[in-house]
N, C-alpha and C positions, 0 to 999 in steps of 0.2 A: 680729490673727488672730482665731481663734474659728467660731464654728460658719456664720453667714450668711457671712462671707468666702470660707471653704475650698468652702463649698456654698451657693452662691448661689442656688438653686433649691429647698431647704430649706425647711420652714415651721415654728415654734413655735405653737402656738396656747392662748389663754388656756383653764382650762379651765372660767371664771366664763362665758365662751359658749358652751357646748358640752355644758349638764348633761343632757340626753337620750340622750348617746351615751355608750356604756359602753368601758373599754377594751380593745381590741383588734379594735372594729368595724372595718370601712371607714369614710372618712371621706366624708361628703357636699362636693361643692363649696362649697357652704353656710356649713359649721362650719370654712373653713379663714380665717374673714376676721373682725376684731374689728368692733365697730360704725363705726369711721372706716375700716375697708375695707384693714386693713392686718393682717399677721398678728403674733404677739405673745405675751410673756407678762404673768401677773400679777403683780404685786410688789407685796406689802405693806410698809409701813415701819414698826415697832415704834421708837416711843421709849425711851432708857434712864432706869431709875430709881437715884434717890439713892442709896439703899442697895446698890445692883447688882442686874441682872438688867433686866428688858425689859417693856414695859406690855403687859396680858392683850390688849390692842384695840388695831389698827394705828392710827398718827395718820392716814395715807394711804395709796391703796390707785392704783395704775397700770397702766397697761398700757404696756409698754415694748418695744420692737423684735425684743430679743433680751437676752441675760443679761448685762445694765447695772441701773446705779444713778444712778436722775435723782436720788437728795434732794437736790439744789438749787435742783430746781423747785419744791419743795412746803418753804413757808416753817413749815408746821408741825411737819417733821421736825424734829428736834436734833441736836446735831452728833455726839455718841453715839449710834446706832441698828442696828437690825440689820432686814436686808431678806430676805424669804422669797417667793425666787419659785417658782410654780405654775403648770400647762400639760402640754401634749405635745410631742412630736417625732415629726413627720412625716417620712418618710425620701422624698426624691423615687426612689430607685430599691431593689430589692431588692438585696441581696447580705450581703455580709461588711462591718463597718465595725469600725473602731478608736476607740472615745470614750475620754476623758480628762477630768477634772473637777480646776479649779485654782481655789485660794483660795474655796473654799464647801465645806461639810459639805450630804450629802444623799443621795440616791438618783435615778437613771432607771431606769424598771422594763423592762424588756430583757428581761425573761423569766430564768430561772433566779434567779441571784444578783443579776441587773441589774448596773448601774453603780453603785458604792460610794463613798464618801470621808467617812471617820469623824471625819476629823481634817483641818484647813486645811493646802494646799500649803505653801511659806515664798516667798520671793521666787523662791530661784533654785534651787528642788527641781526637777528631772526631768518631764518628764509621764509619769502610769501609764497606758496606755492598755491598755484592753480586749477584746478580742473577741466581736462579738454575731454575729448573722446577724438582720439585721432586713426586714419586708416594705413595698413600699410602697405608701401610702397610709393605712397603720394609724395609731394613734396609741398612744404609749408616756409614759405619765404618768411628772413627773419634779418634783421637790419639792426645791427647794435653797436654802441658807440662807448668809449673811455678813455679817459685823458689822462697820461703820466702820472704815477707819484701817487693810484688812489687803490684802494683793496685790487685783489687780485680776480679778474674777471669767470663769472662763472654761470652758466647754463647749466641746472640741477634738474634732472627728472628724475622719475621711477614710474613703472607700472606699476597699478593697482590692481585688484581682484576686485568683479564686481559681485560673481557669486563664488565665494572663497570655498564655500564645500565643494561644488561641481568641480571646478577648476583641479582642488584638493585630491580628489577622487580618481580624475581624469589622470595627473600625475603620476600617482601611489601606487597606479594599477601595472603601470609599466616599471615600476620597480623593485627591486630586491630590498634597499635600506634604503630610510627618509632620514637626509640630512637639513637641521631645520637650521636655520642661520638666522640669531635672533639676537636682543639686544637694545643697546642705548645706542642714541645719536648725538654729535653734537647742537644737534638743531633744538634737544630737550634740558643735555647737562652742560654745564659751564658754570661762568660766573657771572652773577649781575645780568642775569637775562630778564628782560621784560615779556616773561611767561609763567603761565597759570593754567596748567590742567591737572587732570586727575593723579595723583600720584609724583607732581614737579611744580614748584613757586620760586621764577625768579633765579632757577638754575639750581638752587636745593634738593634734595628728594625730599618728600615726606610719606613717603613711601618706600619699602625695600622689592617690591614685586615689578615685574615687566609689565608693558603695558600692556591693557587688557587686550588691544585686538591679538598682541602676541602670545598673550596664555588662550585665547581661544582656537589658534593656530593649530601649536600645538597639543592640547586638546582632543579637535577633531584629527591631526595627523595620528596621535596614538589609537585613535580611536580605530584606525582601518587596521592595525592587528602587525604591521609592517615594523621591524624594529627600528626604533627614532635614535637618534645619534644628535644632540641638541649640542651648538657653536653660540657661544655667547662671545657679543664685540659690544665690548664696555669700559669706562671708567673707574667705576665703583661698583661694589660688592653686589649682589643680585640675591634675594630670597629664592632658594635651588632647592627648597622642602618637594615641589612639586615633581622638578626632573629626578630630583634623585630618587624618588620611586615610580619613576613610567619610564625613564630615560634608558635604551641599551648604554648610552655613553654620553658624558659631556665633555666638551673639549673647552678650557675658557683663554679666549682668543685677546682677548683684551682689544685695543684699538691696533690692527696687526699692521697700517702701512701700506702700500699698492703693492709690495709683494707678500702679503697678507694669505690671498687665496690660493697661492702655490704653497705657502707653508702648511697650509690649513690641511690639503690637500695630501700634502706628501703624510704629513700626521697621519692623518683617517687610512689612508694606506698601505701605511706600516714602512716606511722608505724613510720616518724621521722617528727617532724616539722623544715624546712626550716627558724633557728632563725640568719643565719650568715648577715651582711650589708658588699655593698660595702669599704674598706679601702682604694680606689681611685676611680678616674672620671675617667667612660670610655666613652673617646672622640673619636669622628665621625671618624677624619682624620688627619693625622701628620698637615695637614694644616691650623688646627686650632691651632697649637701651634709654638712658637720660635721658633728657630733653637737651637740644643743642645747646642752648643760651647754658646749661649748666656745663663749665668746663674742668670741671673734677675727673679723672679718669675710671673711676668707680662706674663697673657692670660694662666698659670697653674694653677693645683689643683683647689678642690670649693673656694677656698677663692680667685683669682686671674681671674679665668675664667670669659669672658664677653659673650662668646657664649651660646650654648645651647647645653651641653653633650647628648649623645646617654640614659647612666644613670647616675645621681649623686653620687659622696661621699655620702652614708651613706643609699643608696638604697638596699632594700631586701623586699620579701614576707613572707608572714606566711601563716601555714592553719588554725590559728586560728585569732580572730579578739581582739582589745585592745581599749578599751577607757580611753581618759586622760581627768583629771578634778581637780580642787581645787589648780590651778597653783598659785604658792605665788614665791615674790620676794621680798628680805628682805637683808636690809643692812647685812653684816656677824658681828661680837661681835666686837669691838674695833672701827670701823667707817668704812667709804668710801674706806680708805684708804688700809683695808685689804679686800675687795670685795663683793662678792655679796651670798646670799643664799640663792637655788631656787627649792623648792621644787613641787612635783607634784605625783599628786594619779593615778596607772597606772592597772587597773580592765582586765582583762579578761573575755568579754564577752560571750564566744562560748561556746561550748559543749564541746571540746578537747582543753588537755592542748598544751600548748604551748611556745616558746621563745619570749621575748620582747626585743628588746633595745630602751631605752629610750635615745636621741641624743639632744644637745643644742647647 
């Protein structure tokens, strides 16, 4: 994750290129490019000293993509060091944004109080995120610092909508199909998280529904008449009572990976066949199941459940089509005693190839 991921149109820019521009100018086309024509920050590398503490003058000084740590390119670094990167943040569009600063001590100047972090993330601490209202094309100087050996350094944002219908609207209108990309984070599921909202305590669900701004999303996106095509990126199972009746399609993407949205893509576009099945039942409501503290398997999974799941275990589409035939069941060699052998002839009847799974 991280900032060039979430916003691919994004620019960091060193700001060892840029010393004629003051902050808060506009940015010339110009100044948004390092000398090898790539945008970036600067990262200096401080070696550690004997006694503790860090050498007055960088061994090496880089320019690096985005807020990473090459010292394994630079054989003068030592394996104790501490890296301070320096630059700006280009926003490619105006609005409201959410930043978060993990595993670094430093500032982004945002104006007011800017973006803060006094003290290093831990591993599995929360992200804080902030509220700016930032302009685009500006640039907002940003100074951040981490020492060897500590979580992996991360500048998180996203825009926000501040009027989600208009915005909504605005969209929809220039479109043929609304693909709505919705889902859990890790920032809600895990484990042993020190969090408490509506529908999550602590990294449990207590709730099977998405979160509400995201059933309001969708929602108003059905609501403008446009066929919805809903992408869920999740951990655990999701109450789908709702899409499965406004939904032209759901796709469930699960946590796909940074090449995630090329698969996702090729899917919806008919270039990959959709061969993946459910590996659990996703049920309607916590209220069809126990209570967690009871660990009896009674009213869980396909094999326990008496209800009627939203989807079952072992549910998927294809865009190709399959026929089974020539089903045989046959004692297995040695008797009864060692099982059963079940064979079955499984054709491809369509035009396009495709995935099967065959389930028993």
């Amino acid at each position: 994750e991280g900032l060039r991921q979430a916003m691919p149109e994004a620019t960091l820019t060193p700001v060892a290129f840029t010393p004629s521009i003051t902050d808060g100018d506009p940015v010339p086309a110009s100044a948004l490019r390092t000398p090898d024509g790539q945008p970036g920050l600067e990262a200096a590398y401080y070696n550690g000293l004997d006694g503790g503490g860090f050498a007055a003058a960088p061994a090496a000084t880089r320019i690096e993509p985005q807020l990473l740590s090459n010292a394994a390119l630079a054989p003068e670094v030592a394996g104790r060091h501490k890296v301070v990167w320096t630059g700006f943040l280009v926003p490619p569009q105006s609005g409201t944004y959410r930043l978060a600063l993990a595993g670094v001590t430093g500032t982004v100047a945002t104006g007011g109080d800017g973006v803060q972090a006094k003290a290093r993330s831990g591993w599995n601490d929360p992200l804080k995120f902030t509220d700016v209202v930032l302009e685009k094309g500006r640039r907002y100087a940003l100074r951040l610092e981490a020492e060897s050996g500590g979580p992996a350094p991360g500048l998180h944002w996203k825009r926000v909508a501040t009027d989600l219908e208009a915005e909504l609207k605005a969209a929809v209108a220039q479109a043929d199909v609304v693909v709505a990309a919705v889902g859990l984070t890790s920032d809600i599921e895990g484990e042993e998280m020190p969090l408490a909202i509506d529908g999550f305590a602590g990294g449990d669900r207590t709730a099977l529904d998405l979160p509400a701004d995201q059933r309001r999303l969708l929602e108003n996106a059905q609501a403008l008449g446009k066929p919805l095509v809903v992408v869920l990126m999740n951990g655990s199972a999701i109450d789908l009572a709702w899409a499965k009746t406004h939904a032209a399609a759901i796709v469930e993407a699960w946590y796909p990976g940074e090449s995630g949205g090329l698969a996702i893509a090729q899917v919806l576009a008919g270039q990959a066949d959709p061969g993946g099945r459910l590996p659990v039942t996703f049920y309607r409501s916590v209220a069809d199941l126990p209570p967690f503290d009871d660990y009896a398997m009674k009213g869980r999974t396909y094999r326990y459940l008496r209800g009627a799941p939203v989807y079952p275990f072992g549910y998927g589409l294809s865009y190709a089509r399959f026929d089974y035939g020539g089903l045989q069941v046959e004692l297995a060699r040695g008797g009864a005693d060692k099982g059963l052998r079940v064979t079955v002839k499984v054709r491809n009847t369509s035009a396009r190839a495709g995935d099967e799974v065959a389930q028993l």
